[in-house]
PyMOL Python script that loads the backbone (N, CA, C, O; Angstrom):
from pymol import cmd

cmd.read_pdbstr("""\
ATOM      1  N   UNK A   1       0.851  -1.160   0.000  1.00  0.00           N
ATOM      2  CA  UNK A   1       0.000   0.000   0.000  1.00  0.00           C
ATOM      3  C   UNK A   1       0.907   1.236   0.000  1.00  0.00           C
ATOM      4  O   UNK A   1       1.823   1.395   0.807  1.00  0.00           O
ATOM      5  N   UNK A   2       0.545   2.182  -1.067  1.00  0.00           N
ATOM      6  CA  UNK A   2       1.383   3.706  -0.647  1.00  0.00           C
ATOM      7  C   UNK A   2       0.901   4.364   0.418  1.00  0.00           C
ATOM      8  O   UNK A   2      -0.090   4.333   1.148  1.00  0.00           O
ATOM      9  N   UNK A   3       2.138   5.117   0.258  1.00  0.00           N
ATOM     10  CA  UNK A   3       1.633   6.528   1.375  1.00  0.00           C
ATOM     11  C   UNK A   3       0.573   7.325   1.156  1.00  0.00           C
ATOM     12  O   UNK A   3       0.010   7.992   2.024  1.00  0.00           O
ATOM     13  N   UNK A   4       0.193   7.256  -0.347  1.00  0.00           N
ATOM     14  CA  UNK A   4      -1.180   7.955  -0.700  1.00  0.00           C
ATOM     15  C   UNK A   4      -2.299   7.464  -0.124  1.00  0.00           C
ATOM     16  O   UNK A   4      -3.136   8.083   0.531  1.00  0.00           O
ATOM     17  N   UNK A   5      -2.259   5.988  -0.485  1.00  0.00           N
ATOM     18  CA  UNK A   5      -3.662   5.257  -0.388  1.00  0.00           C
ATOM     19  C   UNK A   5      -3.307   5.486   1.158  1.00  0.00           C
ATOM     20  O   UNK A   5      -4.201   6.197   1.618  1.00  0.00           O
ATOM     21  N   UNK A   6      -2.447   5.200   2.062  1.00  0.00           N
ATOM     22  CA  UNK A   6      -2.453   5.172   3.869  1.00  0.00           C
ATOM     23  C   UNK A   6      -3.650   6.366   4.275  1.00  0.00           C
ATOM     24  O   UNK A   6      -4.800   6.239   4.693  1.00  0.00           O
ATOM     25  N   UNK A   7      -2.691   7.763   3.897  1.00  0.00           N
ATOM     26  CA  UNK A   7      -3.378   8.740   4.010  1.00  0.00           C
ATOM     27  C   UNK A   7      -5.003   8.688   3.693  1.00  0.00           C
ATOM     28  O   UNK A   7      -5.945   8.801   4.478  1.00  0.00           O
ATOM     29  N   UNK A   8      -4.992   8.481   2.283  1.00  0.00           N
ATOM     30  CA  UNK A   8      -6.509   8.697   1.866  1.00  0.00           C
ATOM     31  C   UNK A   8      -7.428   7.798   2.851  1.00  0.00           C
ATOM     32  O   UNK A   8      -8.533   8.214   3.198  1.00  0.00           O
ATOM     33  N   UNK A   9      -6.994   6.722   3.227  1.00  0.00           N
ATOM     34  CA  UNK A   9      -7.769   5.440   4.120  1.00  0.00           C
ATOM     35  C   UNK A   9      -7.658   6.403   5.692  1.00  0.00           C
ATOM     36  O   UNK A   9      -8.646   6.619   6.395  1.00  0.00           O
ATOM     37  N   UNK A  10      -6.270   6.883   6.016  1.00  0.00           N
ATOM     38  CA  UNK A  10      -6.730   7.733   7.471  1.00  0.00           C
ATOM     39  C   UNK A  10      -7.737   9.153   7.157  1.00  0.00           C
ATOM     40  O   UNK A  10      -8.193   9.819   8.087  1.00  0.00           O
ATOM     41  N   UNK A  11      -7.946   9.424   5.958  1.00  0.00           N
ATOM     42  CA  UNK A  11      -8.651  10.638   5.816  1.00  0.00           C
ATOM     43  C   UNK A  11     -10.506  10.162   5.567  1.00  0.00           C
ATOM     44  O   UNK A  11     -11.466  10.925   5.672  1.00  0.00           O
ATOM     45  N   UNK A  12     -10.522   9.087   5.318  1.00  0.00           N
ATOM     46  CA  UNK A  12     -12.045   8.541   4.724  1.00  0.00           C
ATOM     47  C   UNK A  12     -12.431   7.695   6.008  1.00  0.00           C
ATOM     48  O   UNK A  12     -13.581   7.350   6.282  1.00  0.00           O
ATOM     49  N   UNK A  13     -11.120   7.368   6.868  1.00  0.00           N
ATOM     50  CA  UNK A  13     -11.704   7.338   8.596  1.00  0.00           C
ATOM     51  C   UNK A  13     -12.285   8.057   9.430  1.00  0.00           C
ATOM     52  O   UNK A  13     -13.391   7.858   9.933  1.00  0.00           O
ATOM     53  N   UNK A  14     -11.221   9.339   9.699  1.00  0.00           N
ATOM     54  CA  UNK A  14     -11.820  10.320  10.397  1.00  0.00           C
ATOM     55  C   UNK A  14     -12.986  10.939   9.671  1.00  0.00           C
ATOM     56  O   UNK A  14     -13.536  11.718  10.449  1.00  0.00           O
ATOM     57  N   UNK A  15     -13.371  10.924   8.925  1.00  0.00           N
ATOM     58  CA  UNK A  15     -14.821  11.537   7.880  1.00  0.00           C
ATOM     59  C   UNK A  15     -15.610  10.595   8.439  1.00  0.00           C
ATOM     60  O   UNK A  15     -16.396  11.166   9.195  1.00  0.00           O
ATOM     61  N   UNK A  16     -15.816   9.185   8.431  1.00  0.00           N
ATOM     62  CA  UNK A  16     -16.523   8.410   9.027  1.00  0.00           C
ATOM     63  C   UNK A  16     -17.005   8.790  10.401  1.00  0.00           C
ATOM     64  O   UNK A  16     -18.175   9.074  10.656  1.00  0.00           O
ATOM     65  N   UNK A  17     -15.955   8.772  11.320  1.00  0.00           N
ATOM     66  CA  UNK A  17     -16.211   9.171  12.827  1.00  0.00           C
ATOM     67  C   UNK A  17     -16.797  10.075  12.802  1.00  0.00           C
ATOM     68  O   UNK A  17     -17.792  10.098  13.526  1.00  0.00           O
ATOM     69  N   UNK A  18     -16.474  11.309  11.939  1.00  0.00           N
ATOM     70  CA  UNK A  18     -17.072  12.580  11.723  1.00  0.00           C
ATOM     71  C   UNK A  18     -18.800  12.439  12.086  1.00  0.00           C
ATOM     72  O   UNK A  18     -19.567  12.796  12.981  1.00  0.00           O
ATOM     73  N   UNK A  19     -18.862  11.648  10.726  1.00  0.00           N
ATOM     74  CA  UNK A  19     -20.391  11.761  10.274  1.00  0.00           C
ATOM     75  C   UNK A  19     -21.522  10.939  11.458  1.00  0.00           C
ATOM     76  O   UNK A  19     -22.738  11.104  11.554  1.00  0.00           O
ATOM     77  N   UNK A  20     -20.507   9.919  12.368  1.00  0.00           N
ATOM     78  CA  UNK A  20     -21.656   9.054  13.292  1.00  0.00           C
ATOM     79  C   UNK A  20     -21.722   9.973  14.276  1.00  0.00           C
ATOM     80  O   UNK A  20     -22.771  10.266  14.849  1.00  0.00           O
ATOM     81  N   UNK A  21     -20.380  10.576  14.572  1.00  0.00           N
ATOM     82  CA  UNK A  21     -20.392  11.452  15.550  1.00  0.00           C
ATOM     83  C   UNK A  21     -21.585  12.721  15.636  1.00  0.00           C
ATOM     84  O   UNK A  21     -22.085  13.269  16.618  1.00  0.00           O
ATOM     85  N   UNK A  22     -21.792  12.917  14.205  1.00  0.00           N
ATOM     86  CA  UNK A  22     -23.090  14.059  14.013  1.00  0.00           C
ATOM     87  C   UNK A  22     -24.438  13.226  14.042  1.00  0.00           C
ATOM     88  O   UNK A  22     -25.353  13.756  14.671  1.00  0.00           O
ATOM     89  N   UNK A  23     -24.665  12.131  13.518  1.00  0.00           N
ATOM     90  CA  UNK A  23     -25.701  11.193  13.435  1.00  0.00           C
ATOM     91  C   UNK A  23     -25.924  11.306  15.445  1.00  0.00           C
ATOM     92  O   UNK A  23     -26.863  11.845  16.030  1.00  0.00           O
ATOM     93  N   UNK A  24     -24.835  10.672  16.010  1.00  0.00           N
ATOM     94  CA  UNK A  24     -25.092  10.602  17.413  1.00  0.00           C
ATOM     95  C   UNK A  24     -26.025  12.068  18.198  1.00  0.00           C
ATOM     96  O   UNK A  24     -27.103  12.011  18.789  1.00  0.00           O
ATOM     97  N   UNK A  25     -25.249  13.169  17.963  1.00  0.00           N
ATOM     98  CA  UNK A  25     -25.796  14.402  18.100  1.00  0.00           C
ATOM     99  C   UNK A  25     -27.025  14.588  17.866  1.00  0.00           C
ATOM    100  O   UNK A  25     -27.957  14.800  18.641  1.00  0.00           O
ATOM    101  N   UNK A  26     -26.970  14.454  16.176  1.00  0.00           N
ATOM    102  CA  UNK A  26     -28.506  14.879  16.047  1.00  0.00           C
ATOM    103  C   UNK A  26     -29.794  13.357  16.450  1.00  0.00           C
ATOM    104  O   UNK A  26     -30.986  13.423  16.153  1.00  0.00           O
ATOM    105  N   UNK A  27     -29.563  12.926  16.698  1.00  0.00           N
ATOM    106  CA  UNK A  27     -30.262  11.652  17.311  1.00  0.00           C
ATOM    107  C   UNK A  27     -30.632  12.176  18.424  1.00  0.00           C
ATOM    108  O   UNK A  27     -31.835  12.374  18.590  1.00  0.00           O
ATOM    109  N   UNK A  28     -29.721  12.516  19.419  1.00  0.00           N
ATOM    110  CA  UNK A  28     -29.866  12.936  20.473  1.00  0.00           C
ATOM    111  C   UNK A  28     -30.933  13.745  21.049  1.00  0.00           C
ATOM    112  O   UNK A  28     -31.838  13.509  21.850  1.00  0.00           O
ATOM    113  N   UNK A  29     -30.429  15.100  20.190  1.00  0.00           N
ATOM    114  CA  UNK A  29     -31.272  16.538  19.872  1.00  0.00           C
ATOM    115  C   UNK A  29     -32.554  16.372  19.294  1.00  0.00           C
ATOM    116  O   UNK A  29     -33.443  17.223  19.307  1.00  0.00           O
ATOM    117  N   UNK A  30     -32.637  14.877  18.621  1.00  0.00           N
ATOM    118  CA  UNK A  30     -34.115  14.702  17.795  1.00  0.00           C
ATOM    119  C   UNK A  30     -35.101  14.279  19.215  1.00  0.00           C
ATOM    120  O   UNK A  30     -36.159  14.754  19.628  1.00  0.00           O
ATOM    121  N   UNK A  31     -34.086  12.998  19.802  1.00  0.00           N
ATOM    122  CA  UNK A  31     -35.145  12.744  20.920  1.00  0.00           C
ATOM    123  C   UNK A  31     -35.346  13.649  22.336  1.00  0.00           C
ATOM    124  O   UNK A  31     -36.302  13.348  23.051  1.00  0.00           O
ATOM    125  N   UNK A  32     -34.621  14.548  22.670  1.00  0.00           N
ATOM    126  CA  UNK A  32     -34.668  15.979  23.627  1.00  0.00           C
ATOM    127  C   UNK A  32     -35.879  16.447  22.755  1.00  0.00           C
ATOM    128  O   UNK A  32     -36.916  16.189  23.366  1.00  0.00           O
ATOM    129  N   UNK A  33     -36.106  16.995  21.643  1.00  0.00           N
ATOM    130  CA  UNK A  33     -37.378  17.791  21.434  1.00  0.00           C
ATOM    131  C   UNK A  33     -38.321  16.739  21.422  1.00  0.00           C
ATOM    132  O   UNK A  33     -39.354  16.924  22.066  1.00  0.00           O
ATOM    133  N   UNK A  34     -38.163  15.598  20.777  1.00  0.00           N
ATOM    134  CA  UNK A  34     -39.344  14.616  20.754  1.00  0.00           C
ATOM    135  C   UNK A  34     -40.068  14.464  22.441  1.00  0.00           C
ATOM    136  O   UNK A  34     -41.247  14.320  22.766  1.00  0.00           O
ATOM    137  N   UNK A  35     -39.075  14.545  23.112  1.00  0.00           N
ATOM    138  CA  UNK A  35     -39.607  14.379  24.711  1.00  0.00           C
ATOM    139  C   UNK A  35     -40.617  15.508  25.394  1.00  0.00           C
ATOM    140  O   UNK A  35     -41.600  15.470  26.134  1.00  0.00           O
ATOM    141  N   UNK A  36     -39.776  16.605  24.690  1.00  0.00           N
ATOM    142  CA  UNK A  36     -40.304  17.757  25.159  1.00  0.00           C
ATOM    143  C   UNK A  36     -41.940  17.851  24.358  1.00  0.00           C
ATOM    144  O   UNK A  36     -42.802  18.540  24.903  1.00  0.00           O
ATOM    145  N   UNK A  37     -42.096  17.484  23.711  1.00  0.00           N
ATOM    146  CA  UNK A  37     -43.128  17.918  22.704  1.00  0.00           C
ATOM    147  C   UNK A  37     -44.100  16.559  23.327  1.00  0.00           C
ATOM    148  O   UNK A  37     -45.293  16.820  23.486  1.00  0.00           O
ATOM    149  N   UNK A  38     -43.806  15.657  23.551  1.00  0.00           N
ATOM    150  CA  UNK A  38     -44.819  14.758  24.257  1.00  0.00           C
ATOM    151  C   UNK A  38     -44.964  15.502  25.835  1.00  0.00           C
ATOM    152  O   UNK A  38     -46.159  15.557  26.124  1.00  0.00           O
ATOM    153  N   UNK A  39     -44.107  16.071  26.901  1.00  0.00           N
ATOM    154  CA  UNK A  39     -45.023  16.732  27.455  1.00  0.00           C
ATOM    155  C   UNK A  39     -45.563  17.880  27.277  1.00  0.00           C
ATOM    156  O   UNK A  39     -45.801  18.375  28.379  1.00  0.00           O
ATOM    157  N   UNK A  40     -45.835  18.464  26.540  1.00  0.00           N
ATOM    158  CA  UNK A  40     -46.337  19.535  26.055  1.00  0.00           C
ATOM    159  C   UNK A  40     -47.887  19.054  25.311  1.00  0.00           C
ATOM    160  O   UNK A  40     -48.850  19.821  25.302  1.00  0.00           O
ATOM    161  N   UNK A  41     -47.919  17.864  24.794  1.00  0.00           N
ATOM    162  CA  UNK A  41     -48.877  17.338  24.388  1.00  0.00           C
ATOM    163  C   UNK A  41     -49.806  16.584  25.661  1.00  0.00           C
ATOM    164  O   UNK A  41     -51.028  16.536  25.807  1.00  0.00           O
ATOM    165  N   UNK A  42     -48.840  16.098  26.392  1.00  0.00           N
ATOM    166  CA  UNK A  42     -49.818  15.585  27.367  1.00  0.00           C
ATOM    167  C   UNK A  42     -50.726  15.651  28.552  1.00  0.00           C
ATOM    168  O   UNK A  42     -51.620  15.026  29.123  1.00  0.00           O
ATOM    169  N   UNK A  43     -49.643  17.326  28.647  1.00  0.00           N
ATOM    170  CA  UNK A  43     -50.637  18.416  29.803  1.00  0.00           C
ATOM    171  C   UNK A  43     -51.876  18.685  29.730  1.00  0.00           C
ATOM    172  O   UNK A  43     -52.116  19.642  28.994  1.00  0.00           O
ATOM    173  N   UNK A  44     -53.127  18.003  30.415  1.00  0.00           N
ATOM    174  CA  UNK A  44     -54.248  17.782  30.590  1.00  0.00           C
ATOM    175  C   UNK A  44     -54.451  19.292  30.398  1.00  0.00           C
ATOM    176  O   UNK A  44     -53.560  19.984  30.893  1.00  0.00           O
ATOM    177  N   UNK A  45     -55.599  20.034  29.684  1.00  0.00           N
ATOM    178  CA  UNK A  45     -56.266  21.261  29.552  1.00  0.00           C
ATOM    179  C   UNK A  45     -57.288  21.000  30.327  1.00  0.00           C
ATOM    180  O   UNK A  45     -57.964  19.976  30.227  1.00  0.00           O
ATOM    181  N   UNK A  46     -57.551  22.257  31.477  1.00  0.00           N
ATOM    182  CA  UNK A  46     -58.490  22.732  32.406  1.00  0.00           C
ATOM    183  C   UNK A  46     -59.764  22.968  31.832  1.00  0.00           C
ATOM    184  O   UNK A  46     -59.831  23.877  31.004  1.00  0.00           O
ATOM    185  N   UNK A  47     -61.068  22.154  32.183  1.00  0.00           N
ATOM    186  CA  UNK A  47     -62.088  22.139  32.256  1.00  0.00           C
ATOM    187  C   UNK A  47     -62.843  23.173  32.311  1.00  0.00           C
ATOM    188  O   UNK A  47     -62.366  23.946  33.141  1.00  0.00           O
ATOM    189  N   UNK A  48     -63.978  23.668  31.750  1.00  0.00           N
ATOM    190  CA  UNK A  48     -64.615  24.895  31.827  1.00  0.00           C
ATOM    191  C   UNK A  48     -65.936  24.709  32.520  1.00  0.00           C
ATOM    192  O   UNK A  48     -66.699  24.066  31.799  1.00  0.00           O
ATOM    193  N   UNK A  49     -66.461  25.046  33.658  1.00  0.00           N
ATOM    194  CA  UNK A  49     -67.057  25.012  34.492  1.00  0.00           C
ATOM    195  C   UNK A  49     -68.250  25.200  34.400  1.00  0.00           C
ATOM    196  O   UNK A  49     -68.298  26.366  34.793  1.00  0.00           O
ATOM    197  N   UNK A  50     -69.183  24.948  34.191  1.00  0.00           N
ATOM    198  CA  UNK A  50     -70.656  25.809  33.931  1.00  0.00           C
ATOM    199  C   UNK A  50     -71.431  26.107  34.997  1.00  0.00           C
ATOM    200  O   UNK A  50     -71.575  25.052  35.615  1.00  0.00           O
ATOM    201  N   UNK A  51     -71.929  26.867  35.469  1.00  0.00           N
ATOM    202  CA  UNK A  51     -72.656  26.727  36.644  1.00  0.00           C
ATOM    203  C   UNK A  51     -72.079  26.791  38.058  1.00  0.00           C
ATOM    204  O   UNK A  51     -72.457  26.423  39.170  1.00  0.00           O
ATOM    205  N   UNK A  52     -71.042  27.391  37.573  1.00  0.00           N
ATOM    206  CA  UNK A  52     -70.686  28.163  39.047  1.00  0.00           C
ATOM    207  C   UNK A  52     -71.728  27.921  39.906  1.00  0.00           C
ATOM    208  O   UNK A  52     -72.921  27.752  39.656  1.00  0.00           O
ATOM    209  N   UNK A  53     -70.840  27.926  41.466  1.00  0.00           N
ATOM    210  CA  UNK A  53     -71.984  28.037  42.442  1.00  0.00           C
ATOM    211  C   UNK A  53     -72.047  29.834  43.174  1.00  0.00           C
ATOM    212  O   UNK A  53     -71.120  30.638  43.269  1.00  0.00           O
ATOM    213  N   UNK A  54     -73.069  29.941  43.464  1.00  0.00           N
ATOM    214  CA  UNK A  54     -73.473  31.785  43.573  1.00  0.00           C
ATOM    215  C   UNK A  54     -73.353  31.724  45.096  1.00  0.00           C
ATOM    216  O   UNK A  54     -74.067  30.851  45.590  1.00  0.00           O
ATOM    217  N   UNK A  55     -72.725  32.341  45.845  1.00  0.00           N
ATOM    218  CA  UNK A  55     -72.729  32.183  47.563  1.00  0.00           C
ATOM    219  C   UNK A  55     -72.821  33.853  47.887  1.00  0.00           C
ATOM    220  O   UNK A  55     -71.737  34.436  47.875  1.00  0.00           O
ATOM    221  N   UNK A  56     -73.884  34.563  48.141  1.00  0.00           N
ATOM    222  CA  UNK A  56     -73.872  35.625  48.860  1.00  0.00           C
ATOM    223  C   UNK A  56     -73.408  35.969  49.818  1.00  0.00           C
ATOM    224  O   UNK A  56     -73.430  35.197  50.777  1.00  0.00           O
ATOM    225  N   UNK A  57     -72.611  37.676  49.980  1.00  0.00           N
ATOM    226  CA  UNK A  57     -71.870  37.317  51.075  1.00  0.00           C
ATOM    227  C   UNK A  57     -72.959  38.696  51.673  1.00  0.00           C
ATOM    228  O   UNK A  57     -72.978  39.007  52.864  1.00  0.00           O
ATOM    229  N   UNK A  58     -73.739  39.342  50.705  1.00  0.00           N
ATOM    230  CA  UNK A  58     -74.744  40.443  51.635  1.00  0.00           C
ATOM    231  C   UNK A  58     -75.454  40.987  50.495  1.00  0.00           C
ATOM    232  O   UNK A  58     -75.083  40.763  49.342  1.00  0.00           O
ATOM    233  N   UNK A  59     -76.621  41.804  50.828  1.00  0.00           N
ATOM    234  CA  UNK A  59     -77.698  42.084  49.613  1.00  0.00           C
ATOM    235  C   UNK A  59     -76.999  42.101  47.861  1.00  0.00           C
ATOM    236  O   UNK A  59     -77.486  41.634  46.831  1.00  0.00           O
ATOM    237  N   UNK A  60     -75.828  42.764  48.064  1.00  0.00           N
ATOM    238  CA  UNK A  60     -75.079  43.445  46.971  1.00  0.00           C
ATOM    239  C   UNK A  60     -73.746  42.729  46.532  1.00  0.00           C
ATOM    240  O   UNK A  60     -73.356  42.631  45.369  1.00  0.00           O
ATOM    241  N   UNK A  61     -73.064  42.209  47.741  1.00  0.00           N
ATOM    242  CA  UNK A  61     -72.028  41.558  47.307  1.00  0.00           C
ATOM    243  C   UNK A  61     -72.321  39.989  47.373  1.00  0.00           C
ATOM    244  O   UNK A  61     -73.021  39.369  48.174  1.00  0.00           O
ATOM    245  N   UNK A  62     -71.470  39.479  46.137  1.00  0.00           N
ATOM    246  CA  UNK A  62     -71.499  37.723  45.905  1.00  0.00           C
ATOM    247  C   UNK A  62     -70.380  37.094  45.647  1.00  0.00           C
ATOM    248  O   UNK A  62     -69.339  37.746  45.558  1.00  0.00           O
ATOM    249  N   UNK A  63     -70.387  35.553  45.460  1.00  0.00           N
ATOM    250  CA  UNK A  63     -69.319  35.262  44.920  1.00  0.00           C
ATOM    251  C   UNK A  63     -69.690  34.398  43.428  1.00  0.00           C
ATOM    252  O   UNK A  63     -70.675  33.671  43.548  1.00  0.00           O
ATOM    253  N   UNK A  64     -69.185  34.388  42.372  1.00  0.00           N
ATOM    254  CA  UNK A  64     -69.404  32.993  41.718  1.00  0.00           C
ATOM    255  C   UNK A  64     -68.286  32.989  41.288  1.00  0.00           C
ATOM    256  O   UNK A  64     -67.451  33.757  40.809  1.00  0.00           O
ATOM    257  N   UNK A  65     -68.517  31.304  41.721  1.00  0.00           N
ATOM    258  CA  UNK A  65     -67.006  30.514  42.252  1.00  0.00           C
ATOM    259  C   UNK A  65     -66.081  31.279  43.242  1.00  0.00           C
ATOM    260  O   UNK A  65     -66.395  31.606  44.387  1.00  0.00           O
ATOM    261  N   UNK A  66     -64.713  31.549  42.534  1.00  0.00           N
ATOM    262  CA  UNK A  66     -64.355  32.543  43.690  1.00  0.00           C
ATOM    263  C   UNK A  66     -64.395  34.248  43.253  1.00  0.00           C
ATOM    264  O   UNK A  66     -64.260  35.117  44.115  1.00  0.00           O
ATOM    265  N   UNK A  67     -64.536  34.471  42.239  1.00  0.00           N
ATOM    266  CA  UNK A  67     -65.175  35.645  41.646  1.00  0.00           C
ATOM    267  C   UNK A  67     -65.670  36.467  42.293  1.00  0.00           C
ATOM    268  O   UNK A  67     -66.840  36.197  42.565  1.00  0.00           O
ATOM    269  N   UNK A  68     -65.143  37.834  42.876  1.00  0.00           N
ATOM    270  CA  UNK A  68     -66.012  38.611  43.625  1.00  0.00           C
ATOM    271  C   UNK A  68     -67.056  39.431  42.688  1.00  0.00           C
ATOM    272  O   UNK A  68     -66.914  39.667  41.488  1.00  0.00           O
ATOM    273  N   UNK A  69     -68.075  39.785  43.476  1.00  0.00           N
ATOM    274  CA  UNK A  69     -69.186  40.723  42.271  1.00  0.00           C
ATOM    275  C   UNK A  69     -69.584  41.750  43.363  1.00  0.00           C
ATOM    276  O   UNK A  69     -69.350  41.657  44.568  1.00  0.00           O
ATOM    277  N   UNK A  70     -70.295  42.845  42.648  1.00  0.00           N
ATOM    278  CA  UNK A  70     -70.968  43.562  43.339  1.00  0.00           C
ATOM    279  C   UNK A  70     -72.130  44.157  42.392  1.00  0.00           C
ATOM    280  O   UNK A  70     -71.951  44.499  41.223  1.00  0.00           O
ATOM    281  N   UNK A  71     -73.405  44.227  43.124  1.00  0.00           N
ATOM    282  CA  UNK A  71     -74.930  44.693  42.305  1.00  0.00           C
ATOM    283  C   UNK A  71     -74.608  45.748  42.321  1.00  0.00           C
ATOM    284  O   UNK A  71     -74.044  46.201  43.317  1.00  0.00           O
ATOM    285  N   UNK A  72     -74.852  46.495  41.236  1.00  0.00           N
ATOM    286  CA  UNK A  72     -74.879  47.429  41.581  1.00  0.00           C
ATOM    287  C   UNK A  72     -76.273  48.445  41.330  1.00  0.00           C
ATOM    288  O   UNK A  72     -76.491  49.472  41.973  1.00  0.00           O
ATOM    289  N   UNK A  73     -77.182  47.872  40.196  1.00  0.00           N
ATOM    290  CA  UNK A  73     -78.316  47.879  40.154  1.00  0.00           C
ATOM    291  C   UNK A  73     -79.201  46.938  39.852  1.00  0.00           C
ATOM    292  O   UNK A  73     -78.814  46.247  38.910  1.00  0.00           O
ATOM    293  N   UNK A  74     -80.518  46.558  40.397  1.00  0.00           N
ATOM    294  CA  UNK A  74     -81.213  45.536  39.683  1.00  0.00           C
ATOM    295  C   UNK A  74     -82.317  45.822  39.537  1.00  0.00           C
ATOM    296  O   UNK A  74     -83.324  45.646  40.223  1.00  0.00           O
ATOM    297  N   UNK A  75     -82.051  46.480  38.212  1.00  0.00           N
ATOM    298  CA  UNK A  75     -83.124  46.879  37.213  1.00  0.00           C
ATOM    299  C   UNK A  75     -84.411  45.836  37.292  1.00  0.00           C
ATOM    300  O   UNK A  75     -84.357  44.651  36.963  1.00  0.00           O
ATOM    301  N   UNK A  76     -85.204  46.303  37.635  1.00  0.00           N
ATOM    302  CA  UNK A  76     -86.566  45.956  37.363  1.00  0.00           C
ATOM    303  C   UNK A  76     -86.513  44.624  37.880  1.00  0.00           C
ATOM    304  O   UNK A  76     -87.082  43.677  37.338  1.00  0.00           O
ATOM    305  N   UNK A  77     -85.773  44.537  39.016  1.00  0.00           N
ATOM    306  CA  UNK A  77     -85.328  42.975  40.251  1.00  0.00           C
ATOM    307  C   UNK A  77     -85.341  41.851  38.469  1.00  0.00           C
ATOM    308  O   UNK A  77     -86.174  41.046  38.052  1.00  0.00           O
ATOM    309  N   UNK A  78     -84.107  42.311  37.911  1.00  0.00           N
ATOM    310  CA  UNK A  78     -83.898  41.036  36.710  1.00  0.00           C
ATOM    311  C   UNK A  78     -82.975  40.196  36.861  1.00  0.00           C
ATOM    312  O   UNK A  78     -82.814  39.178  36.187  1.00  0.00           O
ATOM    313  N   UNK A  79     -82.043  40.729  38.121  1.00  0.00           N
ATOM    314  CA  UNK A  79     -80.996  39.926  38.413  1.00  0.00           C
ATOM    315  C   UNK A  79     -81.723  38.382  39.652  1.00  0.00           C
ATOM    316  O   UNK A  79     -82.373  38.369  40.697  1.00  0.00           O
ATOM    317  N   UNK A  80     -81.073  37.223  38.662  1.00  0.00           N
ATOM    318  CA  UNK A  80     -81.806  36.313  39.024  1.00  0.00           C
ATOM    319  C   UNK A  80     -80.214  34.980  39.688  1.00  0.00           C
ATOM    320  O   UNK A  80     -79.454  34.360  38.944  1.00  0.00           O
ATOM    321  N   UNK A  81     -80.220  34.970  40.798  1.00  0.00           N
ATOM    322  CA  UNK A  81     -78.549  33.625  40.855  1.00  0.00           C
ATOM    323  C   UNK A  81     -78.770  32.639  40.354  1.00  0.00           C
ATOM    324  O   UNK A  81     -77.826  31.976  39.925  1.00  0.00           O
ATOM    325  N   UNK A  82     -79.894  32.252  40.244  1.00  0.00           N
ATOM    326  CA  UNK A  82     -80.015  30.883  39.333  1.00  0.00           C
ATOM    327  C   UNK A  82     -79.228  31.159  37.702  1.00  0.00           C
ATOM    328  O   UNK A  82     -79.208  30.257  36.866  1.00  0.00           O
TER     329      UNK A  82
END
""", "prot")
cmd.dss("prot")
cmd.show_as("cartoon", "prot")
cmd.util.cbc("prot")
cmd.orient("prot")
């Protein structure tokens, strides 16, 4: 074997290592976001409530849920907690 072909065979080595060495990386980096993106997918979304419960705390002030309110008029008694 020459000194050419030696070389060219140590140069088409390290290119090899090169390339698994990036394969390894981006493998890596593929499954870090893949992980991330399954919990991001799997975080249960909060329920929307209907029907609050109405707890008076005096003629004017209430709560629904924990929501503070205050009457401030009730026109023609239309305000109804149901």
């Amino acid at each position: 074997m020459s000194a050419k072909q030696k070389e060219q065979y140590a140069v088409e080595a390290k290119t090899k290592e090169k390339q698994t060495a990036k394969n390894v990386e981006d493998h890596t980096v593929t499954e870090e976001i893949t992980a991330v993106l399954e919990e991001i997918i799997e975080e249960p979304k909060p329920e929307k409530v209907k029907g609050e419960i109405i707890t008076f705390i005096d003629e004017k002030n209430f709560l629904i849920g924990e929501q503070h309110y205050r009457l401030v008029k009730d026109h023609r008694e239309g305000f109804n907690p149901e």
